[in-house]
C-alpha positions as CSV (number, residue, x, y, z in Angstrom):
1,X,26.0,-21.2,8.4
2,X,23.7,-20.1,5.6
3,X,20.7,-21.5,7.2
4,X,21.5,-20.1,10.6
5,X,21.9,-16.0,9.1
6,X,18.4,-17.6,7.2
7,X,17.0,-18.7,10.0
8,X,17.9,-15.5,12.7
9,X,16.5,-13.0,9.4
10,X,12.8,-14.8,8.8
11,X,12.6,-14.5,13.0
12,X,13.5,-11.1,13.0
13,X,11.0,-10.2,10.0
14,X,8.4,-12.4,11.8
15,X,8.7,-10.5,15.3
16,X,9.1,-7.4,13.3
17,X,12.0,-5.9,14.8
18,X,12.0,-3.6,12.0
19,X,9.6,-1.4,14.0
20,X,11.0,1.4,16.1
21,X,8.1,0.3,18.9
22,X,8.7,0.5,22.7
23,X,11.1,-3.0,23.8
24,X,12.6,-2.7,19.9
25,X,16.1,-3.9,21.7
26,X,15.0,-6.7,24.0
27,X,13.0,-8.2,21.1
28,X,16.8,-8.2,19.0
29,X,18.1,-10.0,21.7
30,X,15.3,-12.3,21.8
31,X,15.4,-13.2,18.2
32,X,19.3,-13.6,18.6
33,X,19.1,-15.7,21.5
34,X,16.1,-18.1,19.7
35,X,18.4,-18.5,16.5
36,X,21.3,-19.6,18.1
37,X,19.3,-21.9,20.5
38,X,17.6,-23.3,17.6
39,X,19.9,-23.2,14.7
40,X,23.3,-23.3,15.9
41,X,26.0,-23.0,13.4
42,X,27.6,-25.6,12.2
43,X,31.0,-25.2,13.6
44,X,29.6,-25.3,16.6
45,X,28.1,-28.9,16.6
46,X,32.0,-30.6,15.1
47,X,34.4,-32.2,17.5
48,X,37.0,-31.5,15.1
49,X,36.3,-27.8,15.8
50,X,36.5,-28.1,19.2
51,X,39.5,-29.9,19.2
52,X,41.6,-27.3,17.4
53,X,40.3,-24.7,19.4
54,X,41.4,-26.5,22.6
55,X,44.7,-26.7,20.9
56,X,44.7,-23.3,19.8
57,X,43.8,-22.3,23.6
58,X,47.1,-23.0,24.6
59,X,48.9,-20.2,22.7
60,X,46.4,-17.5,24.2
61,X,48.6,-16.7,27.5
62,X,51.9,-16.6,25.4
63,X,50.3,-14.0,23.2
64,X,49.2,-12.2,25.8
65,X,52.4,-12.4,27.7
66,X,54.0,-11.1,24.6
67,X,52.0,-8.1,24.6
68,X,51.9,-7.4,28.0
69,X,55.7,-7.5,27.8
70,X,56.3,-5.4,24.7
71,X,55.3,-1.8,27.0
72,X,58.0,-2.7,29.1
73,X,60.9,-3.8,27.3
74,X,60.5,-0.9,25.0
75,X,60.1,1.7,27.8
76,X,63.5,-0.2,29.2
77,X,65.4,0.3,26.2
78,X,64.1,3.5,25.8
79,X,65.3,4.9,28.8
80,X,68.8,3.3,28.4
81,X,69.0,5.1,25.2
82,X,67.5,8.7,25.9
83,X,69.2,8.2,29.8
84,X,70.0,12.0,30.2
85,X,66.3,13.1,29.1
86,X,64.4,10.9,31.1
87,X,66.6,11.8,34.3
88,X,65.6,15.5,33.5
89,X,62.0,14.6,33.5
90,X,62.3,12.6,36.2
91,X,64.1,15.8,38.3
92,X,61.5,17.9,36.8
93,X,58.7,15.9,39.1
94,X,60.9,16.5,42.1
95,X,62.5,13.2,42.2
96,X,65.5,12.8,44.5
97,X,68.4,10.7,43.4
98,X,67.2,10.5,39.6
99,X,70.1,8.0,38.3
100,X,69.8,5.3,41.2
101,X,66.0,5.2,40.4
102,X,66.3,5.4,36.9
103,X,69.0,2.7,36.9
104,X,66.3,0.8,39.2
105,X,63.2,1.5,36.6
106,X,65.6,0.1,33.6
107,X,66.2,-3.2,35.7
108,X,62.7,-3.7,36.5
109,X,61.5,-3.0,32.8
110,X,63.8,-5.1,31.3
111,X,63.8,-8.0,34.1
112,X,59.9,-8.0,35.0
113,X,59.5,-8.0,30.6
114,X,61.8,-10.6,30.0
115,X,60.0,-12.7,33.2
116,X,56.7,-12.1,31.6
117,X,57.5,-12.8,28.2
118,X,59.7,-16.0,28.5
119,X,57.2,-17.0,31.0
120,X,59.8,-17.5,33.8
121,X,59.2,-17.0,37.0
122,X,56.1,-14.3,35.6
123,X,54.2,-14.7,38.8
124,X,57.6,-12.9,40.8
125,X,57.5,-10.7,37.4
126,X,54.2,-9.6,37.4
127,X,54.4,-8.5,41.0
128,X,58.1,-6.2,40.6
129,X,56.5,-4.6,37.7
130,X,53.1,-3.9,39.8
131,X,55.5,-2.8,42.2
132,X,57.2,-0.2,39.8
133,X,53.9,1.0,37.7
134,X,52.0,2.0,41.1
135,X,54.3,4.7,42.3
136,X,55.2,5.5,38.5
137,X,51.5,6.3,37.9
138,X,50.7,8.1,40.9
139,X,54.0,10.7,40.2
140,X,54.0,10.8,36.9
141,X,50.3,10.4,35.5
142,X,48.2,12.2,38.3
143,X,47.7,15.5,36.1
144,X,43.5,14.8,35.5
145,X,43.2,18.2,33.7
146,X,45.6,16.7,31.4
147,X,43.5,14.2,28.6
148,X,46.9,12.4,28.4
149,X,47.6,12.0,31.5
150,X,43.9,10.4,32.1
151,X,44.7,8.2,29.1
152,X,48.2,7.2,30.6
153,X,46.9,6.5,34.5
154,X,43.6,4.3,33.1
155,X,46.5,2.4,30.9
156,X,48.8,1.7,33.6
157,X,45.4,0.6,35.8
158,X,44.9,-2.0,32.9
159,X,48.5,-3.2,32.8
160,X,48.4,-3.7,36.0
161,X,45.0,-5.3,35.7
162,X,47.4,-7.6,33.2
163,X,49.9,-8.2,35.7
164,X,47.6,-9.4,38.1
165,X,46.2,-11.9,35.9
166,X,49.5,-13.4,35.4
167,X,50.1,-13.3,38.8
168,X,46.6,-15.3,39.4
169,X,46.5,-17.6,36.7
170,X,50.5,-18.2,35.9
171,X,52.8,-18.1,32.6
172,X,50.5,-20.9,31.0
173,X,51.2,-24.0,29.0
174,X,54.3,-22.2,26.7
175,X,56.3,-21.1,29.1
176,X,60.1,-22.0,30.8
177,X,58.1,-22.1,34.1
178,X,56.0,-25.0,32.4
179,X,58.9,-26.9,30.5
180,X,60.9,-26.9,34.0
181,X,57.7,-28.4,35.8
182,X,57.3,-31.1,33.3
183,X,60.8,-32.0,33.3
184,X,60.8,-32.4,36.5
185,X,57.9,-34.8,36.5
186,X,59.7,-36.9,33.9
Protein backbone atom coordinates (compact mmCIF):
# COMPACT_ATOMS: atom_id res chain seq x y z
CA UNK A 1 0.00 0.00 0.00
CA UNK A 2 2.94 2.31 0.82
CA UNK A 3 4.29 2.12 -2.58
CA UNK A 4 0.92 2.55 -4.28
CA UNK A 5 0.01 6.22 -2.09
CA UNK A 6 4.06 6.65 -3.28
CA UNK A 7 3.57 5.90 -6.53
CA UNK A 8 -0.10 7.97 -7.26
CA UNK A 9 1.98 11.28 -5.22
CA UNK A 10 5.40 11.36 -7.59
CA UNK A 11 2.56 11.12 -10.67
CA UNK A 12 0.65 13.78 -9.42
CA UNK A 13 3.86 16.02 -8.67
CA UNK A 14 5.14 14.98 -12.09
CA UNK A 15 1.89 16.03 -14.10
CA UNK A 16 1.72 18.86 -11.79
CA UNK A 17 -1.68 18.74 -10.69
CA UNK A 18 -0.76 21.16 -8.14
CA UNK A 19 -1.53 23.93 -10.70
CA UNK A 20 -4.91 25.49 -10.78
CA UNK A 21 -4.55 25.42 -14.96
CA UNK A 22 -7.51 24.81 -17.32
CA UNK A 23 -8.41 20.48 -17.25
CA UNK A 24 -6.80 20.67 -13.38
CA UNK A 25 -9.67 17.76 -12.62
CA UNK A 26 -9.42 15.47 -15.57
CA UNK A 27 -5.61 15.40 -15.11
CA UNK A 28 -6.53 14.03 -11.12
CA UNK A 29 -8.47 11.52 -12.58
CA UNK A 30 -5.82 10.69 -14.94
CA UNK A 31 -3.15 10.34 -12.48
CA UNK A 32 -5.69 8.27 -10.30
CA UNK A 33 -6.69 6.06 -12.96
CA UNK A 34 -2.58 5.44 -14.11
CA UNK A 35 -1.67 4.56 -10.31
CA UNK A 36 -4.18 2.09 -9.81
CA UNK A 37 -3.58 0.54 -13.35
CA UNK A 38 0.02 0.41 -12.55
CA UNK A 39 0.48 -0.01 -8.96
CA UNK A 40 -2.40 -1.77 -7.67
CA UNK A 41 -2.56 -2.30 -3.93
CA UNK A 42 -1.68 -5.21 -2.60
CA UNK A 43 -4.88 -6.42 -1.32
CA UNK A 44 -6.00 -6.38 -4.44
CA UNK A 45 -3.65 -8.97 -6.15
CA UNK A 46 -4.39 -11.96 -2.86
CA UNK A 47 -6.77 -14.73 -3.40
CA UNK A 48 -7.14 -14.88 0.23
CA UNK A 49 -8.62 -11.38 -0.05
CA UNK A 50 -10.89 -12.21 -2.40
CA UNK A 51 -12.03 -15.18 -0.85
CA UNK A 52 -13.23 -13.46 2.42
CA UNK A 53 -14.81 -10.94 0.57
CA UNK A 54 -16.84 -13.42 -1.41
CA UNK A 55 -17.76 -14.77 1.95
CA UNK A 56 -18.37 -11.58 3.43
CA UNK A 57 -20.75 -10.82 0.23
CA UNK A 58 -23.21 -13.03 1.50
CA UNK A 59 -24.15 -11.06 4.67
CA UNK A 60 -24.76 -7.76 2.46
CA UNK A 61 -28.63 -8.44 1.70
CA UNK A 62 -29.32 -9.54 5.43
CA UNK A 63 -27.92 -6.22 6.51
CA UNK A 64 -29.75 -4.51 4.23
CA UNK A 65 -32.87 -6.27 4.88
CA UNK A 66 -32.29 -5.42 8.45
CA UNK A 67 -32.32 -1.86 7.71
CA UNK A 68 -34.78 -1.64 5.36
CA UNK A 69 -37.00 -3.43 7.89
CA UNK A 70 -36.17 -1.37 11.02
CA UNK A 71 -38.56 1.93 9.40
CA UNK A 72 -41.30 -0.33 9.43
CA UNK A 73 -41.37 -2.28 12.45
CA UNK A 74 -40.79 0.84 14.46
CA UNK A 75 -43.52 2.83 12.65
CA UNK A 76 -45.78 -0.45 13.42
CA UNK A 77 -45.16 -0.40 17.05
CA UNK A 78 -45.40 3.07 17.09
CA UNK A 79 -48.69 3.37 15.96
CA UNK A 80 -50.01 0.48 18.19
CA UNK A 81 -48.64 2.42 21.03
CA UNK A 82 -49.71 6.17 20.26
CA UNK A 83 -53.16 4.48 18.46
CA UNK A 84 -55.49 7.49 19.40
CA UNK A 85 -52.90 10.23 18.02
CA UNK A 86 -52.16 8.73 14.91
CA UNK A 87 -55.94 8.15 14.15
CA UNK A 88 -56.41 12.03 14.85
CA UNK A 89 -53.76 12.74 12.35
CA UNK A 90 -54.87 10.45 10.12
CA UNK A 91 -58.69 12.26 10.40
CA UNK A 92 -56.96 15.45 10.24
CA UNK A 93 -55.93 14.60 6.32
CA UNK A 94 -59.59 13.72 5.69
CA UNK A 95 -59.23 10.06 6.02
CA UNK A 96 -62.51 8.12 6.17
CA UNK A 97 -62.73 5.12 8.41
CA UNK A 98 -59.40 5.98 10.38
CA UNK A 99 -59.25 2.71 12.74
CA UNK A 100 -59.98 0.05 9.92
CA UNK A 101 -56.99 1.73 8.02
CA UNK A 102 -54.89 2.26 10.77
CA UNK A 103 -55.48 -1.36 11.98
CA UNK A 104 -54.58 -2.13 8.14
CA UNK A 105 -51.26 0.10 8.19
CA UNK A 106 -50.10 -1.71 11.69
CA UNK A 107 -50.58 -5.18 9.80
CA UNK A 108 -48.70 -4.22 6.91
CA UNK A 109 -45.75 -2.59 8.98
CA UNK A 110 -45.40 -5.30 11.11
CA UNK A 111 -46.05 -8.28 8.51
CA UNK A 112 -44.19 -6.63 5.31
CA UNK A 113 -41.02 -5.92 8.25
CA UNK A 114 -41.05 -9.08 9.67
CA UNK A 115 -41.15 -10.69 5.76
CA UNK A 116 -38.28 -8.48 4.81
CA UNK A 117 -36.26 -8.95 7.72
CA UNK A 118 -36.52 -12.78 8.27
CA UNK A 119 -36.23 -13.00 4.62
CA UNK A 120 -39.52 -14.89 4.24
CA UNK A 121 -41.49 -14.67 1.59
CA UNK A 122 -39.72 -10.70 1.15
CA UNK A 123 -40.48 -10.67 -2.53
CA UNK A 124 -44.67 -10.80 -1.37
CA UNK A 125 -43.29 -8.37 1.44
CA UNK A 126 -41.63 -5.94 -0.43
CA UNK A 127 -44.58 -5.60 -2.75
CA UNK A 128 -47.58 -5.07 0.37
CA UNK A 129 -45.30 -2.52 1.76
CA UNK A 130 -44.80 -0.75 -1.82
CA UNK A 131 -48.44 -1.11 -1.81
CA UNK A 132 -48.91 0.83 1.63
CA UNK A 133 -45.95 3.53 1.23
CA UNK A 134 -47.43 4.85 -2.30
CA UNK A 135 -50.74 6.03 -1.09
CA UNK A 136 -49.08 6.90 2.38
CA UNK A 137 -46.73 9.34 0.56
CA UNK A 138 -48.99 10.86 -1.76
CA UNK A 139 -51.60 11.82 1.40
CA UNK A 140 -49.47 12.36 3.91
CA UNK A 141 -46.05 13.81 2.41
CA UNK A 142 -47.33 15.95 -0.66
CA UNK A 143 -46.93 19.41 1.37
CA UNK A 144 -43.64 20.70 -1.10
CA UNK A 145 -43.66 24.07 0.67
CA UNK A 146 -42.94 22.08 3.62
CA UNK A 147 -38.81 21.07 3.77
CA UNK A 148 -40.00 18.08 5.75
CA UNK A 149 -42.38 17.00 3.92
CA UNK A 150 -39.84 17.04 0.76
CA UNK A 151 -37.38 15.21 2.97
CA UNK A 152 -40.21 12.58 4.04
CA UNK A 153 -41.72 11.93 0.13
CA UNK A 154 -37.82 11.63 -1.48
CA UNK A 155 -37.34 8.98 1.69
CA UNK A 156 -40.27 6.97 1.07
CA UNK A 157 -39.26 7.10 -3.01
CA UNK A 158 -35.93 5.46 -1.74
CA UNK A 159 -37.61 2.87 0.46
CA UNK A 160 -39.48 2.05 -2.07
CA UNK A 161 -36.48 2.05 -4.34
CA UNK A 162 -35.35 -0.64 -1.42
CA UNK A 163 -38.38 -2.55 -1.77
CA UNK A 164 -38.04 -3.00 -5.23
CA UNK A 165 -34.66 -4.31 -5.05
CA UNK A 166 -35.80 -7.07 -2.88
CA UNK A 167 -38.48 -7.63 -4.96
CA UNK A 168 -35.89 -7.99 -8.06
CA UNK A 169 -33.03 -9.67 -6.62
CA UNK A 170 -34.78 -11.81 -3.51
CA UNK A 171 -34.08 -12.26 0.34
CA UNK A 172 -30.43 -13.56 -0.56
CA UNK A 173 -28.22 -16.32 0.80
CA UNK A 174 -29.44 -15.76 4.85
CA UNK A 175 -32.68 -15.91 4.65
CA UNK A 176 -35.86 -18.61 5.72
CA UNK A 177 -36.76 -18.34 1.92
CA UNK A 178 -33.13 -19.80 1.25
CA UNK A 179 -32.94 -22.49 4.11
CA UNK A 180 -36.53 -23.77 2.86
CA UNK A 181 -35.12 -23.98 -0.86
CA UNK A 182 -32.07 -25.83 0.19
CA UNK A 183 -33.90 -28.20 2.28
CA UNK A 184 -35.90 -28.97 -0.14
CA UNK A 185 -33.05 -29.85 -2.55
CA UNK A 186 -31.61 -32.17 0.16
Amino acid sequence: MKNFLEALLLFAIASGLGSRSKGCHRRWVDAIAYTILCFPPACCCKLKAKRSQVNMEKYIPLIARAFLAAIFLKSGFDKITGFSGTQQFMASKGLPLTALLLVAAIILELAGGLSILLGYKARWGAIALIIFMIPATLIFHTDFADRMQVIAFMKNLAIIGGLLMVYYIGSGPISLDEQMVSKRSD
